[in-house]
N, C-alpha and C positions, 0 to 999 in steps of 0.2 A: 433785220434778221441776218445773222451769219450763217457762212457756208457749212458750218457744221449745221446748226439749225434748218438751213437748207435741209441738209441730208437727212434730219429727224423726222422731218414733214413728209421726205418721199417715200422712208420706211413706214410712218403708218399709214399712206394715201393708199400704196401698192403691197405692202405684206400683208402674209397671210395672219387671224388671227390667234393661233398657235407660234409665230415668232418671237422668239424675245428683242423687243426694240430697244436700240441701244440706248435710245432717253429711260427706259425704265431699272435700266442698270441698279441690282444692288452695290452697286460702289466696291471703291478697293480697299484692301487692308488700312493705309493710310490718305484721309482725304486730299485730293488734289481739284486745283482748281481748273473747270473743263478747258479743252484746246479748242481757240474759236474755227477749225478747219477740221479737223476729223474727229468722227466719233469716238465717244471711249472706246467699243470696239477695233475700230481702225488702228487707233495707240496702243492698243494689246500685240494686236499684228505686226506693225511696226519695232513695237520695244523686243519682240523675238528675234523675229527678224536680223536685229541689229545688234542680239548677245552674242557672248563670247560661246557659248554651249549648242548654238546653232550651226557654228559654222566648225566646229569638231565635227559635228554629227558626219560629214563628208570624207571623215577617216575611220569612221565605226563600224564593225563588219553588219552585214543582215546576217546572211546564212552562212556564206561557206566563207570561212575566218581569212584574211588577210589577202583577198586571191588577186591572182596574177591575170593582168586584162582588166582592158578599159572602160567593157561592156556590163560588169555584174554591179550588182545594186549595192549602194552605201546605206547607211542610215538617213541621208540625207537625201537619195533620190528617192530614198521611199516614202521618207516624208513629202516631198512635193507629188508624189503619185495619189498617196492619200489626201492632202489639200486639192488637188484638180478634181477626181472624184467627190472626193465631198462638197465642192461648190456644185456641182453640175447637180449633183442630190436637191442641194439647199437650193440654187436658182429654181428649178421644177417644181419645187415643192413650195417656193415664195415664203422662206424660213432666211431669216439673216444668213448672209454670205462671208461679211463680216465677221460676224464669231466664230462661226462655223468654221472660217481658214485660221483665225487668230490659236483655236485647241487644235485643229490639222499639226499647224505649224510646231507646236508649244508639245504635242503630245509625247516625243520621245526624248525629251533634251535630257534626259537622267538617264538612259539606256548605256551600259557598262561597257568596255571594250570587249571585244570578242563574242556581242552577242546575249542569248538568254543565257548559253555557258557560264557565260563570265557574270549573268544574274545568278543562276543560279548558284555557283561558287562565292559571293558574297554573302547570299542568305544563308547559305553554311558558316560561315564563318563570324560574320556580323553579327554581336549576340540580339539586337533590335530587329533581327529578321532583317532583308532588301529586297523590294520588290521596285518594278523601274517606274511605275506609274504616280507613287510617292515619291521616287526620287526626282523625278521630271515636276513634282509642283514645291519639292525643297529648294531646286535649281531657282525657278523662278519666285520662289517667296525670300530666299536665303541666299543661297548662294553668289547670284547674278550682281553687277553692278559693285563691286568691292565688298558683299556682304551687308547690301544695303536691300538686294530683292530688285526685281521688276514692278511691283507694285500693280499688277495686272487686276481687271476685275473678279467678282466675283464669278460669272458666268464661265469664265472661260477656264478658269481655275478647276472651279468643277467639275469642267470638261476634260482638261488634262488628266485630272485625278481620276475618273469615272471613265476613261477609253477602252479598258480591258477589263477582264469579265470581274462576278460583283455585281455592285452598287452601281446602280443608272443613273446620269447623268438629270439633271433638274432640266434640264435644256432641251429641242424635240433637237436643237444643232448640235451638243454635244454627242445626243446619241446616235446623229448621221455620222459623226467623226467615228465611233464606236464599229459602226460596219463597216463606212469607208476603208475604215484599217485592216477588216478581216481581207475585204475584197481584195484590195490591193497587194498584201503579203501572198497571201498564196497563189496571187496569177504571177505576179514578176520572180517568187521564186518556183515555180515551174520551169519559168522560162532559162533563170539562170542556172537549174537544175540540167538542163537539156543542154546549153552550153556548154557547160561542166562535163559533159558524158553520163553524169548521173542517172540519166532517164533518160526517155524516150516518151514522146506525146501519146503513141499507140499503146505504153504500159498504163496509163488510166483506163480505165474499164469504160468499155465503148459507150454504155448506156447512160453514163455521166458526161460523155463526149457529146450525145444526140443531144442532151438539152442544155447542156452550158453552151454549145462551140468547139470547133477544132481550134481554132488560132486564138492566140491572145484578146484581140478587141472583139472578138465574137466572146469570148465569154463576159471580160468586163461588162461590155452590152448588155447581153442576156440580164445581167444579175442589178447592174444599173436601172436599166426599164423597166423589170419586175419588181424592184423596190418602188417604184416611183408610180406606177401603174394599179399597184395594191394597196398603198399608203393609204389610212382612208383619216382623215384627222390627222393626229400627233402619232396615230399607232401607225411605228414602221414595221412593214409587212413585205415579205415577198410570197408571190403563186406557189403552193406548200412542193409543187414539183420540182423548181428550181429551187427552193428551199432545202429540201431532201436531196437532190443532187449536190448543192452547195458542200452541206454539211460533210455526205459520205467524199467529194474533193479533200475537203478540210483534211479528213480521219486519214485519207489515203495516204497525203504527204507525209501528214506525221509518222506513219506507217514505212514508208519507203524513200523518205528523204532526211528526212530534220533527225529523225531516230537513229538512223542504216548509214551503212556506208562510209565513205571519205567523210563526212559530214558529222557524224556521230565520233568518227576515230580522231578527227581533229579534235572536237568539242573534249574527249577523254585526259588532253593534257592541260586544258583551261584550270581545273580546282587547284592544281598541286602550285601552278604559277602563279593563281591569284593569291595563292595561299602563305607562297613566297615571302611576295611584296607585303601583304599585311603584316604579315611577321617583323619585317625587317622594318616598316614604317613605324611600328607600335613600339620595336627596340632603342630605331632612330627619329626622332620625330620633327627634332633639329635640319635634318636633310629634303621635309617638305618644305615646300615655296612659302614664302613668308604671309601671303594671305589662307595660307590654311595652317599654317602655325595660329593665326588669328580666329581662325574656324575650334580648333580645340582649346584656346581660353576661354570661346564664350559657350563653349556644349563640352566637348571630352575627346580624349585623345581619340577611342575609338572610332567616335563620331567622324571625326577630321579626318583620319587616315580611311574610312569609308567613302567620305565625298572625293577627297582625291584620287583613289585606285577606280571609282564608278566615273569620276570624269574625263580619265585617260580616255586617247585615240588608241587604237590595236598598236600603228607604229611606235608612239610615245611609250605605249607599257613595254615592248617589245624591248626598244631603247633603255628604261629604266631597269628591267628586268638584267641586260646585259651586261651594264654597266655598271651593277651590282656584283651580280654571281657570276660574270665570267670573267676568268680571267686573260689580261690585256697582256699584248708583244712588248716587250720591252729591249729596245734600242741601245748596247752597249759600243760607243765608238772607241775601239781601239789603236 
């Protein structure tokens, strides 16, 4: 018996029987032959991990576009906020931990520079519609790897694609990923709301305050425990009171942060930019990188010049954008 095998034995000795064990894996797009050390799970985790579109994610805004300071969230601290969360779900609840961090991880690797802005200004523009949660499992079936794909399983795949609202997830771990996400986006952009000047903790309405928590890990808490506490089976479930606080949280921010303010009026000049660059890629097509010049021989120009402008970092499009339409000092030595 190998250490993988090892690992198979102690997922069905010790998980719960609503896990998906990674021996019962519907396989990947193309077969491979298993790794005698980690589960297929584990290599889903790992093959992200080790993309190229992961480690962008560290230059991708969350909320407030391009900001100055060391302390606000990336795409990529938020993604590891939501994989921490969602293991600590999956362990208590004895649900693969493994998958479960493999979609954490894998969930937003197609998320656009500048944010939903910058989604939302491709799905104008793109006549296939863009939405990020399709783009995050084109990344990893297409994109990744020279245009060869990750070749990830099927589970996890799912999970990526199934993270945000819609269609649920086949998996009870994919759809711990699903809240994990909610959880996590709106506690850490409170907090980098409150950084910002944008808010203030006492502008939440008090009564939402009594049952989530005043500080950060008092609410995470609160909403962690009550999922895990009311789970009864596969059905994830929180106590309908922190349920009902959760939600009207949710509406708040949308209301007073994501919508308002500095936040909204940045977001205002995202379409006209991204709209730029399409323009100018669809004109020039010659001027993208030669592996997505390779992307529009095998789908269509549009296609191509969409994965490129959704796979930029804020600073890269910024740069692009520059070095396009602005014009440069020019140096006459007389």
């Amino acid at each position: 018996m190998n250490i993988r095998e090892q690992s198979e034995l102690i997922e069905r000795q010790t998980l719960s029987k609503y896990a998906c064990l990674s021996e019962n894996s519907k396989g990947r797009l193309q077969p491979e032959e298993k790794c005698p050390i980690r589960t297929e799970f584990q290599r889903d985790r790992d093959r992200i991990i080790h993309c190229k579109a992961f480690r962008r994610l560290k230059h991708k805004t969350q909320v407030f576009l391009s900001p100055v300071g060391d302390h606000y969230r990336t795409r990529l601290t938020h993604t590891l906020e939501v994989a921490q969360i969602a293991r600590t779900i999956a362990r208590a609840l004895r649900v693969n931990e493994d998958l479960t961090e493999a979609v954490a991880l894998g969930h937003d690797l197609g998320h656009t520079p500048f944010g939903h802005a910058g989604e939302s200004a491709l799905n104008e523009i793109f006549p296939d519609g863009f939405r990020h949660f399709e783009q995050s499992l084109r990344v990893v079936d297409v994109l990744e790897n020279d245009g060869e794909g990750l070749n990830l399983t099927y589970e996890t795949r799912n999970g990526i694609l199934c993270h945000t609202r819609g269609q649920e997830a086949d998996t009870v771990e994919g759809r711990i990923v699903k809240i994990a996400d909610r959880i996590a986006y709106i506690n850490h952009d409170i907090d980098d709301a409150v950084r910002a000047g944008v808010m203030e903790i006492s502008d939440i309405p008090k009564d939402i305050l009594e049952v989530l928590g005043y500080s950060h890990s008092q609410r995470i808490n609160t909403l962690v425990f009550s999922l895990i506490e009311n789970t009864i089976d596969e059905n994830l479930k929180m106590e309908n009171s922190v349920q009902n606080a959760f939600d009207r949280l949710h509406q708040f921010m949308f209301d007073e942060v994501y919508l308002k303010g500095h936040a909204k009026s940045e977001m205002q000049k995202i379409p006209e930019f991204i709209s730029a660059l399409y323009t100018y890629f669809m004109k020039n097509p010659d001027d993208m990188p030669k592996e997505i010049q390779d992307i529009a021989k095998r789908f269509s120009v549009e296609r191509a010049v969409c994965d490129y402008i959704a796979g930029m970092t804020d600073k890269y499009a910024v740069e692009k954008y520059e070095s396009i339409f602005v014009p440069h000092s020019w140096n006459i030595n007389i």
